[in-house]
Legacy VTK file of the C-alpha trace (Angstrom):
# vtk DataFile Version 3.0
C-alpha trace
ASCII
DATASET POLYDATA
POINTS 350 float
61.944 -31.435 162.014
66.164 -31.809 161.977
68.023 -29.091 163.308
70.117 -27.224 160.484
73.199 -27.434 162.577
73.872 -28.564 165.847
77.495 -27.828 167.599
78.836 -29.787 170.072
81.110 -28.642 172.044
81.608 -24.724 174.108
85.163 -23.587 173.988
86.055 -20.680 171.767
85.809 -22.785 168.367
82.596 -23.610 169.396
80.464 -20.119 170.194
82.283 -19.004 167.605
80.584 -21.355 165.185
77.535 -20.473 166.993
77.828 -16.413 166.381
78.093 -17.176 162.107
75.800 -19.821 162.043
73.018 -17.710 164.380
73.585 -14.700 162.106
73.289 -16.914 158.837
69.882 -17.688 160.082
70.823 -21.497 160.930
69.029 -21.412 164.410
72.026 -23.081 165.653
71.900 -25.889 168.442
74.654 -26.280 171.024
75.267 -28.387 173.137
77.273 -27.060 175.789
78.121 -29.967 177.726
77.673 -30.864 181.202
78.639 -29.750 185.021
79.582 -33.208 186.291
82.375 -34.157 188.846
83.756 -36.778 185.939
83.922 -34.209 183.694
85.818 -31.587 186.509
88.101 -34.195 187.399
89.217 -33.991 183.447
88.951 -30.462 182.807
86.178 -30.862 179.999
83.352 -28.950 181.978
81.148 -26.566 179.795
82.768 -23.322 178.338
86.409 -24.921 177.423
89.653 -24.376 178.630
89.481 -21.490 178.966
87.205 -21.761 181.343
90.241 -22.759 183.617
92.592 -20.588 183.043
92.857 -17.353 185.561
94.272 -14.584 182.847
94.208 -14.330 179.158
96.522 -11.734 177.545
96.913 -12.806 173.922
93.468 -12.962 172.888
92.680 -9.601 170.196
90.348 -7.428 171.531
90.183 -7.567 175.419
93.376 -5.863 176.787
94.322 -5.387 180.777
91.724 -3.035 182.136
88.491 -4.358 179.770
85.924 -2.483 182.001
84.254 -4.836 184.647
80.928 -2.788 184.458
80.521 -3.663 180.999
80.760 -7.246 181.996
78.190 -6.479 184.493
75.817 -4.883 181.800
76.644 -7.669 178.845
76.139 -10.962 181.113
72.736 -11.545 182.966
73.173 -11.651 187.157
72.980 -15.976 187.195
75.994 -15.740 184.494
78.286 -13.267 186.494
81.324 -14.575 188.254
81.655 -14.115 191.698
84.599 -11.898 191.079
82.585 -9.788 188.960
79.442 -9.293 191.309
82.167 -8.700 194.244
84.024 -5.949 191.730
87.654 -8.070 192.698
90.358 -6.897 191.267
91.264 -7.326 187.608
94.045 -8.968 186.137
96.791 -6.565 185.575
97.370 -7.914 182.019
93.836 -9.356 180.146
90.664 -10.373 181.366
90.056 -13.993 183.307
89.292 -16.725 181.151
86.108 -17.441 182.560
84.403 -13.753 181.801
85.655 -14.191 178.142
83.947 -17.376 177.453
81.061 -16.153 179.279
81.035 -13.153 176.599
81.388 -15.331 173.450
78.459 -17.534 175.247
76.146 -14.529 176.297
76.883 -13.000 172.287
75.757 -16.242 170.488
72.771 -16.113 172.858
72.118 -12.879 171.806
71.587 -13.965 168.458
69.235 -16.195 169.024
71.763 -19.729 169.264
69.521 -22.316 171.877
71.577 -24.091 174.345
71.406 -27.764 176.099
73.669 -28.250 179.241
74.598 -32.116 178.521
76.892 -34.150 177.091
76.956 -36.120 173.659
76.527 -39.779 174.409
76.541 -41.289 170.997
76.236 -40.097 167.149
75.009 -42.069 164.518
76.685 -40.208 161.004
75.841 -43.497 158.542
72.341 -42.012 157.360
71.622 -38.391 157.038
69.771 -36.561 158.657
72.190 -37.066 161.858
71.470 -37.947 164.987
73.053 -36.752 168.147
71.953 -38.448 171.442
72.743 -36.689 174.782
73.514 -38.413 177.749
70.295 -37.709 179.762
68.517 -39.584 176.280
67.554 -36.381 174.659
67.455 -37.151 170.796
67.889 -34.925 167.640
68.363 -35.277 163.755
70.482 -32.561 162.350
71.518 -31.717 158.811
74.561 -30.444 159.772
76.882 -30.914 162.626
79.981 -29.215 163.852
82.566 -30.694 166.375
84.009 -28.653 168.850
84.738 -30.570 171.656
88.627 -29.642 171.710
91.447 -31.558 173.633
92.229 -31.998 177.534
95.855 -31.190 178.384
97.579 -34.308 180.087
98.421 -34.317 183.594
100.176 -36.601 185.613
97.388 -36.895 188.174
99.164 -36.165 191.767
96.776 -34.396 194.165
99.667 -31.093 194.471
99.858 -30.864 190.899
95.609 -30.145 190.357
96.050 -27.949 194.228
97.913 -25.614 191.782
96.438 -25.421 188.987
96.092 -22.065 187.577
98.711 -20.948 190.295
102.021 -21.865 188.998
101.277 -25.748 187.300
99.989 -25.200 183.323
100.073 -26.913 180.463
100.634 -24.418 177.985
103.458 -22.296 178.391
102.774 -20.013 175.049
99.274 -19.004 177.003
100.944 -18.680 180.573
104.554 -18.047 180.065
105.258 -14.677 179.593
103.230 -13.947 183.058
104.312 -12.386 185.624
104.923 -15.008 187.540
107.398 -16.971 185.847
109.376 -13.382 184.356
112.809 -13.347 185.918
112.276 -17.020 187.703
113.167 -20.564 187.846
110.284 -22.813 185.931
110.604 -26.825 185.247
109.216 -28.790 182.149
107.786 -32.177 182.505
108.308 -34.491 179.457
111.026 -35.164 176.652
109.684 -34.870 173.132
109.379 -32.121 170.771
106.994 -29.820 172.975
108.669 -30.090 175.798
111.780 -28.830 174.351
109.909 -26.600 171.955
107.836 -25.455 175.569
111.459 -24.781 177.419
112.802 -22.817 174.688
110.077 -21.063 174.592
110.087 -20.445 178.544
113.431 -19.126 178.071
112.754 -15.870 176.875
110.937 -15.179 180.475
112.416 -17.271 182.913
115.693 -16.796 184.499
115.871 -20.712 183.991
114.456 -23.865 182.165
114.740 -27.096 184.220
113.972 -30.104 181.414
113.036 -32.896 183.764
113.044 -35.910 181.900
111.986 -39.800 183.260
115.165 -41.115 180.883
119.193 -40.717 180.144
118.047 -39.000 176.475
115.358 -36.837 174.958
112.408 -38.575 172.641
112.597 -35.233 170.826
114.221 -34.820 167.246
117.483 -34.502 166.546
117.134 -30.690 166.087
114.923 -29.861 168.886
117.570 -31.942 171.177
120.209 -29.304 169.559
118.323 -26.763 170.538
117.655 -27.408 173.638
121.227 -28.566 174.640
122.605 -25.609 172.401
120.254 -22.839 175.417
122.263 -22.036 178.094
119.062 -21.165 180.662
117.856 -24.793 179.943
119.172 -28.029 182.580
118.635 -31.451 181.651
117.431 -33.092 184.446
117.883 -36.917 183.565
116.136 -39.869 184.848
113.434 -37.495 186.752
110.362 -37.594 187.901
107.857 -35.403 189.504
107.083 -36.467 192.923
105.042 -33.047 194.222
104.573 -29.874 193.260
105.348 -27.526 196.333
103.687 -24.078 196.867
101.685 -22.516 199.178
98.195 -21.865 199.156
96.929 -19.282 196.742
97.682 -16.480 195.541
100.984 -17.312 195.986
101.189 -20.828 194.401
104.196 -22.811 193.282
107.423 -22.208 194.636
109.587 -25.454 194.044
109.146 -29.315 193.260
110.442 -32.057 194.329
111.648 -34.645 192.028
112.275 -38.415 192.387
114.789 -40.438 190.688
113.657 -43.206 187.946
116.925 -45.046 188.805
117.430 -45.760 192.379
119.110 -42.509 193.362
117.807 -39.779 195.932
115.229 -37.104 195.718
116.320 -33.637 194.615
113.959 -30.197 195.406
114.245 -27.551 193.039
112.936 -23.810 193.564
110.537 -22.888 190.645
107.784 -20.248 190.224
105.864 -22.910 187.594
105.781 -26.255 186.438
104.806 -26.929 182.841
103.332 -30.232 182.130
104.349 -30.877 178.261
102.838 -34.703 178.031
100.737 -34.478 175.193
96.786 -33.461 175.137
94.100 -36.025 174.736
91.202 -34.754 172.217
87.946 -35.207 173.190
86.312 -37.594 170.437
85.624 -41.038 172.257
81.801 -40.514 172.147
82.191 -40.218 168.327
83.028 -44.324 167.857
84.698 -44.569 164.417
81.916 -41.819 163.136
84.773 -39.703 161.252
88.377 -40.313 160.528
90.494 -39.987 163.482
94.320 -39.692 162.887
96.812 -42.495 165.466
96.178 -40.236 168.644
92.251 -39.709 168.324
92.149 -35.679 166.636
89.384 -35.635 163.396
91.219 -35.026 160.341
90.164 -32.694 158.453
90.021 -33.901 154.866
90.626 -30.920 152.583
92.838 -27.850 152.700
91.713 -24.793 153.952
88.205 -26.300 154.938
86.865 -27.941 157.813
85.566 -30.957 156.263
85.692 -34.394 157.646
85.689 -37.442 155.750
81.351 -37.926 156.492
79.786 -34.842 154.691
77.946 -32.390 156.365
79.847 -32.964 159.740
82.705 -30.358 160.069
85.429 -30.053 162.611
86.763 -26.745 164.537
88.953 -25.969 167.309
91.867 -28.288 169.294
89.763 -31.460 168.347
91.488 -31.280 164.822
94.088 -29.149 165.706
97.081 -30.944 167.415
99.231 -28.211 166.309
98.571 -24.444 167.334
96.314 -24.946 169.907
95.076 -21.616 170.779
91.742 -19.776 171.786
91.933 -17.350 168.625
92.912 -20.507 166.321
89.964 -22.340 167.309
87.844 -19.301 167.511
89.068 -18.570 163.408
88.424 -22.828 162.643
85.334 -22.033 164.119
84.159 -19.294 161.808
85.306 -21.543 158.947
83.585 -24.254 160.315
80.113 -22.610 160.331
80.530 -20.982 157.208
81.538 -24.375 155.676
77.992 -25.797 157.098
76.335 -22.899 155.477
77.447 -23.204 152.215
76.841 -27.343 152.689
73.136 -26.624 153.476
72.744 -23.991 150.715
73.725 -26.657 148.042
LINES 1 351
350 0 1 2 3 4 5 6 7 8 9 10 11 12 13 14 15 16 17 18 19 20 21 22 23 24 25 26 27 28 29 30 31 32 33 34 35 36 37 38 39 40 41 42 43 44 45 46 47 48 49 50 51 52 53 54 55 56 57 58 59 60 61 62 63 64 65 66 67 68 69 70 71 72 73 74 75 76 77 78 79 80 81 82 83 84 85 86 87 88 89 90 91 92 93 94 95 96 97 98 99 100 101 102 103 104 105 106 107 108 109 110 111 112 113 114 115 116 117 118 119 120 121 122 123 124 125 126 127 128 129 130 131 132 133 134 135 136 137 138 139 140 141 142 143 144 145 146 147 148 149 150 151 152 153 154 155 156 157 158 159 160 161 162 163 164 165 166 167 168 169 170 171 172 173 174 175 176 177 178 179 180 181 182 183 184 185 186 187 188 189 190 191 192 193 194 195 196 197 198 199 200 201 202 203 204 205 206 207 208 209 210 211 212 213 214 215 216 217 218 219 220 221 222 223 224 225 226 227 228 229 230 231 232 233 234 235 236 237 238 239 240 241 242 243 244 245 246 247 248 249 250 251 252 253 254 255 256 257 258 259 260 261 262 263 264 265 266 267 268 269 270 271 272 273 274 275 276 277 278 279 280 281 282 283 284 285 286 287 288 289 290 291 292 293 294 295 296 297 298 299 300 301 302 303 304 305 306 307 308 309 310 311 312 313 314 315 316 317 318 319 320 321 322 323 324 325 326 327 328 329 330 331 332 333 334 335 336 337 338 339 340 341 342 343 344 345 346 347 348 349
């Protein structure tokens, strides 16, 4: 018997899908994805992005001081974080991104959505019912299917860059940039096209200066964003740059400078910073889907109608940062979500 929608995928865009599509009566599938040192090493383990980031402030809904006992009374005991079972402290201005994707997990679960820890290996969308088979060889025909497998940030892979993760080095500065942290401090930008500039500007509202650290003698940006950029007294150019270590201590204090080399011959240079932004693009997550859907030039599933979440094969829909290259952000994927499921709904009604 086919599933009437599996999701794939377990960031917000995807348990969001799950909630609607569990309370439509859809019996929803997800497949959360799997807890494997590959998929560590490129930040796509189960439960998102999110997942890794330390504070979120800007999602609706869960302000500083959400109440650690409810989190005790809403999750079971073998879904707690450590933090939580310990009663650490809070973060002074949200809740950790790890207990709010374990809430929109533990509320789709409440109503009723099943759950496979694994990855997708291979989809076969040419003949309907769909097939989906996971990477441990686990098979299943679905009527409906909804993507939500998001995008990985890039990183430039040095071994002091991942050491501070989450403790001064980010990769988006409109989800980390107005922390406390970086308020009132030096913070660099890595990259030269229109988000890094549009990252620095940005960061310029917070920190007490931008350093633009760029590998050539001019910006890949547009003409505009280069204005701006040069036009922002708190930003500095740093030509022919590139990032040679992140410095810091170990947590909680984190980043405190960098030191960049030169692309041209010339010495190193160390520059005191509270963060380093990485602005070199994000990679979505669709190879396992093998020229199933229409993928624009870098790899995100368009979506083939306005205000829908269509692809071009019907019956598969798309939500979150894997067809979003844009916004990029947990409540934007959790709304793209929503559509998303209600979209499948109204397919399998019809």
């Amino acid at each position: 018997m086919p599933e009437k929608v599996v999701i794939i995928g377990s960031g917000p865009a995807g348990w969001t899908a799950a909630i609607y599509a569990a309370r439509a009566n859809l019996q929803p599938l997800v497949f959360e994805g799997a807890v494997r040192e590959e998929n560590r090493l490129k930040g796509t383990l189960p439960l998102g992005q999110l997942a890794l980031t330390t504070e979120v402030e800007n999602y609706p809904g869960l302000p500083a001081g959400s109440s650690r006992e409810y989190l005790r009374t809403a999750l079971p005991p073998d879904r707690q974080p450590y933090w939580v079972q310990e009663n650490l402290p809070q973060p002074g201005h949200g809740i950790n991104g790890p207990e709010m994707m374990e809430l929109m997990r533990q509320q789709a679960v409440n109503f009723g959505t099943r759950i496979i820890t694994d990855d997708i290996d291979r989809v076969d969308f040419q003949r309907h019912p769909f097939t989906i088979t996971a990477l441990g060889g686990q098979a299943v025909e679905a009527l409906s299917v909804i993507i939500a497998t998001g995008a990985r940030a890039n990183y430039l892979g040095l071994p002091s860059e991942d050491r501070y993760k989450n403790h001064g080095v980010s990769a988006c500065a409109v989800c980390d940039g107005a922390l406390p942290r970086f308020r009132n401090k030096p913070v660099v930008v890595i990259g030269g096209g229109d988000s890094a500039v549009e990252e620095s500007t940005y960061l310029s509202k917070f920190a007490s200066k931008v350093y633009l650290v760029h590998r050539r003698d001019k910006l890949r940006a547009s003409k505009i964003m280069q204005d701006r950029a040069f036009a922002n007294p708190k930003i500095e150019l740093k030509w022919n740059r590139a990032l040679d270590e992140v410095l810091g201590s170990p947590p909680p204090v984190g980043v405190s400078g960098v030191r960049l080399g030169s692309t041209v011959g010339g010495a190193a240079e160390e520059l005191p910073a509270s963060g380093v932004f990485l602005a070199i693009g994000h990679t979505p997550n669709t190879d396992f889907l093998r020229g199933q859907v229409q993928l624009d030039a870098a790899g995100y599933i368009v979506w083939t109608k306005p205000q829908r979440c269509w692809t071009s094969v019907e019956g598969v829909f798309a939500a979150g940062d894997v067809a979003d290259s844009y916004y990029r952000q947990a409540v934007t994927a959790a709304g793209t979500g929503c559509m998303a499921a209600l979209d499948a709904s109204r397919f399998l009604s019809h």
